[in-house]
C-alpha positions in Angstrom: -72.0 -70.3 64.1 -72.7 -73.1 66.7 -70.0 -75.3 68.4 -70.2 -78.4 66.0 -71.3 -76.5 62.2 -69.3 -78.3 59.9 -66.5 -77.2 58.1 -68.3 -77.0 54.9 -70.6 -74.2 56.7 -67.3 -72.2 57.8 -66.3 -73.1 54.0 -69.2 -71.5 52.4 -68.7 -68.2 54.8 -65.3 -67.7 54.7 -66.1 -68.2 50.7 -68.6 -65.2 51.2 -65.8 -63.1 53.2 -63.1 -63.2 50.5 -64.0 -60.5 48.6 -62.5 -58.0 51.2 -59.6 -58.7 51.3 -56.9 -58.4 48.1 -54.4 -61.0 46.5 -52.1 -62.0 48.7 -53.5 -60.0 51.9 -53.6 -62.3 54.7 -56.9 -63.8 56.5 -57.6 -64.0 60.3 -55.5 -66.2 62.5 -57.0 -70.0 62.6 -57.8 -68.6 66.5 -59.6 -65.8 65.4 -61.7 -67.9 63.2 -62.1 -70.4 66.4 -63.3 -67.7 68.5 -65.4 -65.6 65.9 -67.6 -68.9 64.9 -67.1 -71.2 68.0 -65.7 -74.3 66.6 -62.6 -75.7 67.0 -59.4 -76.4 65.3 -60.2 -79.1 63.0 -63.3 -77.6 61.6 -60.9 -74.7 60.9 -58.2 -76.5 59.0 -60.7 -78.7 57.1 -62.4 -75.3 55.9 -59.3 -73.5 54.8 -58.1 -76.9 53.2 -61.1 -76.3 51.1 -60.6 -73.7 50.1 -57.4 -74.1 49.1 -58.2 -77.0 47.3 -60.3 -74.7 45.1 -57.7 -72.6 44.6 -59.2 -69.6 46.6 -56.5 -69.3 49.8 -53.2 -70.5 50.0 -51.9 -71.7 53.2 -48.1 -71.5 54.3 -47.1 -73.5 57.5 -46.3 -70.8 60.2 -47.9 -67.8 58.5 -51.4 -68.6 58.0 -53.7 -68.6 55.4 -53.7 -65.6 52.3 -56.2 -65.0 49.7 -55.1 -66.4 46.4 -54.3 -64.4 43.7 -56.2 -64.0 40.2 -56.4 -67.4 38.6 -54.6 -68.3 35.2 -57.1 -68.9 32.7 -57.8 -72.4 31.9 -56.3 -74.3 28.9 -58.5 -75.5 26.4 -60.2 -78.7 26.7 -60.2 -81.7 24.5 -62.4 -83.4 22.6 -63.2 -86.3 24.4 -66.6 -87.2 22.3 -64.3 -89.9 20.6 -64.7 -91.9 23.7 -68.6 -92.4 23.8 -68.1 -94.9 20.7 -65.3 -96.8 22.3 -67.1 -97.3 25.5 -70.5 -98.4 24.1 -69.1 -100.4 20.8 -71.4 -103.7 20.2 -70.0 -106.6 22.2 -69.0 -109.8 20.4 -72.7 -112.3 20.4 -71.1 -114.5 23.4 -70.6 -111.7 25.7 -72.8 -109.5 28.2 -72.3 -105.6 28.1 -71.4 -104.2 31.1 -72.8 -101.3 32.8 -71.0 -99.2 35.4 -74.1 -97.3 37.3 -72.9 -96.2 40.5 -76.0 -94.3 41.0 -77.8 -96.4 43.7 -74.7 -96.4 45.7 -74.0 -92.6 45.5 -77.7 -92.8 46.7 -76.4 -93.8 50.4 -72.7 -92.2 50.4 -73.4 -88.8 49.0 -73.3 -86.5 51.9 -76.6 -84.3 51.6 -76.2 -80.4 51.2 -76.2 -78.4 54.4 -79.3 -78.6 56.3 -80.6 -82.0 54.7 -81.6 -84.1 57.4 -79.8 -87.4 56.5 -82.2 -90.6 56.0 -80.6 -92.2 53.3 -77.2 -92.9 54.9 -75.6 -96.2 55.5 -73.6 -95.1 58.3 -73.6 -94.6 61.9 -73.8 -91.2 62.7 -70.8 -89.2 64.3 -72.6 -89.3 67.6 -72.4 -93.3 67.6 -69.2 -93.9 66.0 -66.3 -94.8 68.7 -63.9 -92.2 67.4 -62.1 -91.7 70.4 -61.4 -95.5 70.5 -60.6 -95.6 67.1 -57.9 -92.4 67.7 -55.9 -94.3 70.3 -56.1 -97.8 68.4 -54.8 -95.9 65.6 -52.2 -93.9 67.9 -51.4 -97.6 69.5 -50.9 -99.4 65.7 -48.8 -96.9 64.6 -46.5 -97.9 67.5 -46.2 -101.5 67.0 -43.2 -102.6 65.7 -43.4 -102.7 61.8 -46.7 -101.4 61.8 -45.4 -99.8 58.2 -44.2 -103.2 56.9 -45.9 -105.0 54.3 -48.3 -107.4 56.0 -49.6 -110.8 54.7 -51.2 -111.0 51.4 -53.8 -112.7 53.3 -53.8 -110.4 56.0 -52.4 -110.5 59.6 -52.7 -114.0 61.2 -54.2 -112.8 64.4 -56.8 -110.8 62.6 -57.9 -113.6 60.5 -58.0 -115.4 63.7 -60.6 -113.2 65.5 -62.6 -113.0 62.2 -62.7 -116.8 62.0 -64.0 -116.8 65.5 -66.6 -114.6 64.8 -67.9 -115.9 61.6 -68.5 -119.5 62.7 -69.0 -118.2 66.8 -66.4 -120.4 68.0 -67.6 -123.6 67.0 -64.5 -124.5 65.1 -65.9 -124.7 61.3 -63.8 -121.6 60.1 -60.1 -121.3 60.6 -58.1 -118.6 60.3 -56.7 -119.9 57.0 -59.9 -119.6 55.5 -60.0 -116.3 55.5 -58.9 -113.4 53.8 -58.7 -109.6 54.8 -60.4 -107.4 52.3 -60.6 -103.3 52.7 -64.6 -103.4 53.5 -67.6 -105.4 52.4 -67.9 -103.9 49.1 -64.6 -105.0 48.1 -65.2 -108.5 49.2 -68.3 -108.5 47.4 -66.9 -107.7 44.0 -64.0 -110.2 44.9 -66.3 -113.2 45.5 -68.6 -112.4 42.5 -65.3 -112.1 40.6 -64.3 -115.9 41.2 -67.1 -117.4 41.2 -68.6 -116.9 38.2 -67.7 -115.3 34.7 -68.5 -112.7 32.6 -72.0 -113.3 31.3 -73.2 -115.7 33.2 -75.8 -115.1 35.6 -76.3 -114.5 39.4 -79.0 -115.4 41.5 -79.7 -112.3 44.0 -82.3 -111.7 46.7 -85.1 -108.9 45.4 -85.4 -106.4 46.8 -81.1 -106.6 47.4 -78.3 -104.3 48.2 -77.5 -101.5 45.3 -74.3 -102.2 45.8 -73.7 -105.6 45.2 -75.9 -105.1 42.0 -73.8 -102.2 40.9 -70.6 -104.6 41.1 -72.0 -107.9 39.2 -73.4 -105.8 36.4 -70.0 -104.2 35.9 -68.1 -107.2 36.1 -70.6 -108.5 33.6 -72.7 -110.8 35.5 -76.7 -110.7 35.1 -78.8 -110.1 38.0 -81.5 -112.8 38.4 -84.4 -112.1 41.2 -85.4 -114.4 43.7 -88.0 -112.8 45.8 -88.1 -112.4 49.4 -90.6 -112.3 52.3 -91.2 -111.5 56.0 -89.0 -115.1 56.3 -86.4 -114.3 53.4 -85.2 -115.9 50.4 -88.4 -118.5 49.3 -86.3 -121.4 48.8 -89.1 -123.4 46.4 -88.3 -120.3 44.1 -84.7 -120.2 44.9 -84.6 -123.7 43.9 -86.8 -122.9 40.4 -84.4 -120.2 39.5 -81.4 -122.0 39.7 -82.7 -124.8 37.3 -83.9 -121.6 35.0 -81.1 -120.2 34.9 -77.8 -122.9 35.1 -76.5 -120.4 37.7 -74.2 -120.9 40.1 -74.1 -118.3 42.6 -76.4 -117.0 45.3 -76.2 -114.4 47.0 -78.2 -113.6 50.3 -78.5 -111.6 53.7 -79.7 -114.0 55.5 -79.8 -111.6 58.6 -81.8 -108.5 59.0 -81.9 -108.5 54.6 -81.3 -105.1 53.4 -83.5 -103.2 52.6 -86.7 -105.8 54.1 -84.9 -106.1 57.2 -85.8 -110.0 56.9 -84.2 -112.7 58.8 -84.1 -116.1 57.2 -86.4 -118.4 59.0 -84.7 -121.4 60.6 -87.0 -123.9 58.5 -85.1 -122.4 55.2 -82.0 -122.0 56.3 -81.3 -125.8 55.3 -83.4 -125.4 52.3 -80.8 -122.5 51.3 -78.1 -124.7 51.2 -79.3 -128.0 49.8 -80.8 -125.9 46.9 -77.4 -124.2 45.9 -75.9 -127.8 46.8 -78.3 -129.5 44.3 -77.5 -127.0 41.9 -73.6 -127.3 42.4 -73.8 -123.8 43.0 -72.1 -121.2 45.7 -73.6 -118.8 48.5 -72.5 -115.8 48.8 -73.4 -114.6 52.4 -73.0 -111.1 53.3 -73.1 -110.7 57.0 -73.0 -107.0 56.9 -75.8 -106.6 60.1 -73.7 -109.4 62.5 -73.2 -106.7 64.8 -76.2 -104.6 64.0 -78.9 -106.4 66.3 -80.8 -103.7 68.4 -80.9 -104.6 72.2 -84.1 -106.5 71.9 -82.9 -108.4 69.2 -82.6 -111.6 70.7 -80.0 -114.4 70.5 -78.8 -114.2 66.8 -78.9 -117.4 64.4 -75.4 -118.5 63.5 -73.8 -117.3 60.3 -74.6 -120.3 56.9 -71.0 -121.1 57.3 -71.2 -122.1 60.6 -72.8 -124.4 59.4 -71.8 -125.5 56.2 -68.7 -128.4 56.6 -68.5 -128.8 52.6 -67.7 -125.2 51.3 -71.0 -123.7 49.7 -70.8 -120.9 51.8 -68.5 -118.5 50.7 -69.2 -115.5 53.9 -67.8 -112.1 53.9 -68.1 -109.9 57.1 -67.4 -106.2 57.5 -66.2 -103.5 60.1 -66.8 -100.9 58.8 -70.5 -100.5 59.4 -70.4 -100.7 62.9 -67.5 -98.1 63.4 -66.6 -95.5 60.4 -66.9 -95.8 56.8 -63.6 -95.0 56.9 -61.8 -98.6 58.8 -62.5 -100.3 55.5 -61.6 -103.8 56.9 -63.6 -106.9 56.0 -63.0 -110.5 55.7 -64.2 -113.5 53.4 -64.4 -116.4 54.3 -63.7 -119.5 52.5 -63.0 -123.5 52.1 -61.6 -124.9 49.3 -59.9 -124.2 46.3 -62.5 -121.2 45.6 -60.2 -120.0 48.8 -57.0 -119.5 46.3 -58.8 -118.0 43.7 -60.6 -115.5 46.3 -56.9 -114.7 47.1 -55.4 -114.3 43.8 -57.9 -111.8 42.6 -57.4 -109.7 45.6 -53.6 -109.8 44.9 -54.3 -109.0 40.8 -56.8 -106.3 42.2 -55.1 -104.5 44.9 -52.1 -106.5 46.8 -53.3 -106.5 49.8 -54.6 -104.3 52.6 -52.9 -101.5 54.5 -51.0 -102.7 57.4 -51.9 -99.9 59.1 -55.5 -100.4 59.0 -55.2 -103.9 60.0 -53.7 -103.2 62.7 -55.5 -100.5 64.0 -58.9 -102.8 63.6 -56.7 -105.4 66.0 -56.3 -103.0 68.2 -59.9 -101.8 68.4 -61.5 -105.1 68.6 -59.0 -106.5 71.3 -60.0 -103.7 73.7 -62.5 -103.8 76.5 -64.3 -100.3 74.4 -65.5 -102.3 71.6 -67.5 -104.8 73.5 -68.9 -101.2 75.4 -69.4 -100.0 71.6 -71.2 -102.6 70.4 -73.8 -102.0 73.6 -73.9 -98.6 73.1 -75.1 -99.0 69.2 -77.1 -101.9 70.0 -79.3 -99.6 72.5 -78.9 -96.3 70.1 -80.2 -98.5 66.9 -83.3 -99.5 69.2 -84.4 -96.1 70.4 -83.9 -94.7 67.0 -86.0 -97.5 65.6 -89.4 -97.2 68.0 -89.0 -93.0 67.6 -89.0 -93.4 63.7 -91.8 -95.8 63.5 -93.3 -93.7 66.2 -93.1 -90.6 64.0 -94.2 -92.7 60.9 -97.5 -94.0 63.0 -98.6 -90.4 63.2 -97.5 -89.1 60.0 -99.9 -91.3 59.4 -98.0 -93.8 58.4 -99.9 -96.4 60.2 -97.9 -100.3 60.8 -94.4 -100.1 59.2 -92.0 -103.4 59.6 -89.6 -102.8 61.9 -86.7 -105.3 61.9 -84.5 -105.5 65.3 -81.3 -105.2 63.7 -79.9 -103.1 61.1 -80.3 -99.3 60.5 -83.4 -98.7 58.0 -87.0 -99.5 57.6 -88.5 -100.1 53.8 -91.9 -97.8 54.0 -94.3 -99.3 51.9 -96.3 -97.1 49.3 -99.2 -97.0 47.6 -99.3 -98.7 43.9 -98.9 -96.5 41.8 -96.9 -93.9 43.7 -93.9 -92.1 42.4 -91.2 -92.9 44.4 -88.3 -91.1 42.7 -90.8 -87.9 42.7 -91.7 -88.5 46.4 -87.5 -88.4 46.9 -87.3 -85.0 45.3 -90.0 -83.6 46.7 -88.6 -84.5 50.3 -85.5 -83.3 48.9 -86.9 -79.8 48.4 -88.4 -80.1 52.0 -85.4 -80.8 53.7 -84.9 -83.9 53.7 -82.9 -87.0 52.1 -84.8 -90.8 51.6 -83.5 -93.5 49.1 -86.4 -94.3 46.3 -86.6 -98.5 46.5 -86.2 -99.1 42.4 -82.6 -99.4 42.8 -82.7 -102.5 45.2 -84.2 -104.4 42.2 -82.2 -106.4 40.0 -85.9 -106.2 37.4 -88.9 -104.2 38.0 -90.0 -103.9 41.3 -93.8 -105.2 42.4 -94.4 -102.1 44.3 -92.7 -98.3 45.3 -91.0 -98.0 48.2 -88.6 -95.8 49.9 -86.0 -96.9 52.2 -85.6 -94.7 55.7 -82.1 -95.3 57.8 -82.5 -94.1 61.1 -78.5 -94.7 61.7 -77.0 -90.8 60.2 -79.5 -88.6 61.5 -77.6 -86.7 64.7 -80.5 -87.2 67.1 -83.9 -88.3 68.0 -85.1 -84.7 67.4 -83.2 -84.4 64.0 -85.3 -87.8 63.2 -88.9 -87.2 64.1 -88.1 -83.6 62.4 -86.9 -85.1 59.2 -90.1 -87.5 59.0 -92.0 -84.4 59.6 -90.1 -83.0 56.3 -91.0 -86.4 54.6 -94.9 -85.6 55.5 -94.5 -82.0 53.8 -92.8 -83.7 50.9 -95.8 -86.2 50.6 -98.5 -83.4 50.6 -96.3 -81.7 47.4 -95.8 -84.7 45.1 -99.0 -87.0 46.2 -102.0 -85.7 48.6 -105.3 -84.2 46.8 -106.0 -83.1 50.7 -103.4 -80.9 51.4 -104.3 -81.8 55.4 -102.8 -85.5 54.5 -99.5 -87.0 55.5 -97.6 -89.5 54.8 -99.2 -92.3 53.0 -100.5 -95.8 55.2 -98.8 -98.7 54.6 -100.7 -100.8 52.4 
């Protein structure tokens, strides 16, 4: 095995091994295993702790790890069929039924199986996360004096500082009392949907839109209404149609490279935005989630909407987490108002508050001359991955494919009619992983797509190879000419 196979790989042949040796009979040392597969210690102890969790080793501190014995035989289960009545039960005539899907999310956070090239991720790859920064601002927030104390329900003042700063760019319009830590985008998202509006009532969302945020209305109750979106963003004279449709009172937009279009809201609706949600007496939710996304030749950004918004329509939440590891869930929303109070109090009913510990550790990353090299780094990465996968698409053939300067994806057009969920499996089987576009619709779509994120994949190799995989999976589900790639853009 290569320095650098994951622990799952060691997992599966250590799995393999097991059968020579007897209950109880001890394996090789963790620097046997080191040397005989060339990886290092971690990828050791993650494999063995796999194992173990599946009951196949047992580890004892000091003495190593020992094949498990024979396991005792289960216990009989249940009868849980009760439960499919009580969860689907009519609802009362006044009331929307919920529905908990999580399956366009698990779309982007499943990990692939092992030699999937990874195009459906929403995450930097290991290569471009700063995990040796992140290791000493952890070691360095562990220090600080009562780093393990309960922190402000709102969060630490100094961190809602910085956010506040960075969410209106220093012009003054956000204060740090206006904001409020969350643990990641997603839970701010389901915050914010949560206070401003109420079960059954509807929600005004960009289409195409974030799975995500979808997922979290419906299961709070809330119906999905489409707006629809173009090179420029939201169309405002439909945004302003929907809301007098409707009676909602929420929005909710990426006004900055949109996922999945990649769309930036033009500067001539930007104001249109607003006085349509102001008209209507209505919110915006903003989710900022690309701020520090832009490629290098992105440009000079536009300002967030709640830089600009003095009379509290915007309601803006802001993330970390993308730009770093899915694992510093640390976000913000950001508020003015009395929405502000009720933002908090559901975050207090929900989950307290978020770990000190994290807090701290995302003060001590962000205050650090590394983070400002990061965000350089990624900016620069983000672009070369971009041209080399449009590059790869263009002779797939692909032929012209929007490519956004900021975020991590490009939505690849397909031909009406095309089976998008078919052309996913098919690239499944070929070795790769894509997201089919029906989920990103709140109603049915007006065309197939598949969305390609060019942020996992390890390399620029691993992603002209895993386009070359999508062209193989193309010629299975869709080409008459077996010589065809992938599809042109319409």
């Amino acid at each position: 095995m290569e320095h650098g196979s994951s622990e799952l790989e060691l997992a599966g042949l250590l799995r393999r091994d097991l059968d020579r040796y007897r209950p109880g009979e001890r394996l090789p040392s963790s620097r046997e295993l080191m040397r005989r597969h060339r990886v290092g210690p971690g990828t050791v102890a993650r494999a063995l702790a796999t194992l173990a969790a599946e009951g196949l080793v047992v580890t004892r501190p000091g003495a190593g790890a020992f094949r498990a014995g024979p396991r005792a035989a289960a216990p009989p289960r249940g009868d849980t069929s009760w439960q499919q009545i009580a969860l689907t039960a009519e609802p009362s005539p006044d009331e929307v039924p919920r529905t908990v899907d999580a399956g366009g999310v698990l779309a982007t956070l499943d990990t692939p199986p092992p030699g999937v090239i990874e195009l459906n991720g929403g995450y930097l790859a290991p290569a471009l996360r700063p995990e040796r920064a992140l290791a000493a601002a952890l070691a360095r927030a562990g220090r600080r004096p009562g780093a393990w104390e309960r922190p402000p329900m709102a969060g630490l003042p100094e961190l809602r500082a910085w956010f506040a700063r960075e969410i209106d760019g220093g012009a003054g319009t956000v204060g740090a009392a206006d904001v409020l830590v969350t643990a990641g985008g997603q839970s701010a998202l389901t915050t914010a949907l949560r206070a401003l509006a109420p079960p059954g009532a509807p929600v005004l969302v960009e289409s195409p839109t974030y799975p995500g945020m979808l997922a979290a209305a419906r299961a709070s109750g809330l119906r999905p209404v489409p707006v629809p979106v173009d090179a420029d963003g939201v169309r405002p004279e439909l945004l302003r149609r929907a809301f007098e449709a409707s009676g909602a009172r929420v929005f909710v937009c990426q006004p900055l490279f949109q996922n999945p279009t990649g769309a930036v809201l033009a500067p001539e609706r930007r104001g249109e935005v607003l006085a349509a949600a102001r008209a209507a007496g209505a919110f915006v939710i903003e989710d900022d989630f690309a701020r520090l996304l832009g490629h290098e030749d992105a440009g000079p950004q536009p300002p967030s909407l709640a830089a600009e918004d003095p009379d509290g329509t915007v309601v803006h939440v802001r993330s970390l987490t993308k730009v770093t590891s899915a694992s510093l869930r640390v976000g913000a929303l950001a508020a003015r108002g009395p929405v502000a109070e009720r933002l908090r109090a559901i975050q207090i009913v929900d989950s307290f508050f978020v770990p000190r510990p994290l807090q701290e550790t995302a003060l001590e990353l962000v205050g650090t001359p590394s983070w400002s090299r990061h965000l350089r780094t990624v900016a620069r990465e983000l672009r070369e991955r971009r041209e080399a996968m449009v590059r790869a698409l263009a002779a797939g053939p692909a032929g012209p494919v929007p490519a956004p300067r900021g975020g991590y994806h490009l939505w690849l057009p397909l031909p009406p009619g095309a089976d998008e969920a078919g052309l996913a499996a098919a690239a499944l089987r070929a070795g790769v992983a894509v997201a089919p576009g029906r989920p990103y619709y709140a109603a049915e779509p007006p065309a197939p797509h598949v969305r390609l994120s060019f942020a996992p994949a390890a390399g620029l190799a691993e992603l002209v190879e895993g386009v070359r995989r999508l062209g193989v999976g193309w010629r299975e589900c869709f080409a008459s000419d077996p010589d065809e790639g992938l599809p042109r853009a319409p």
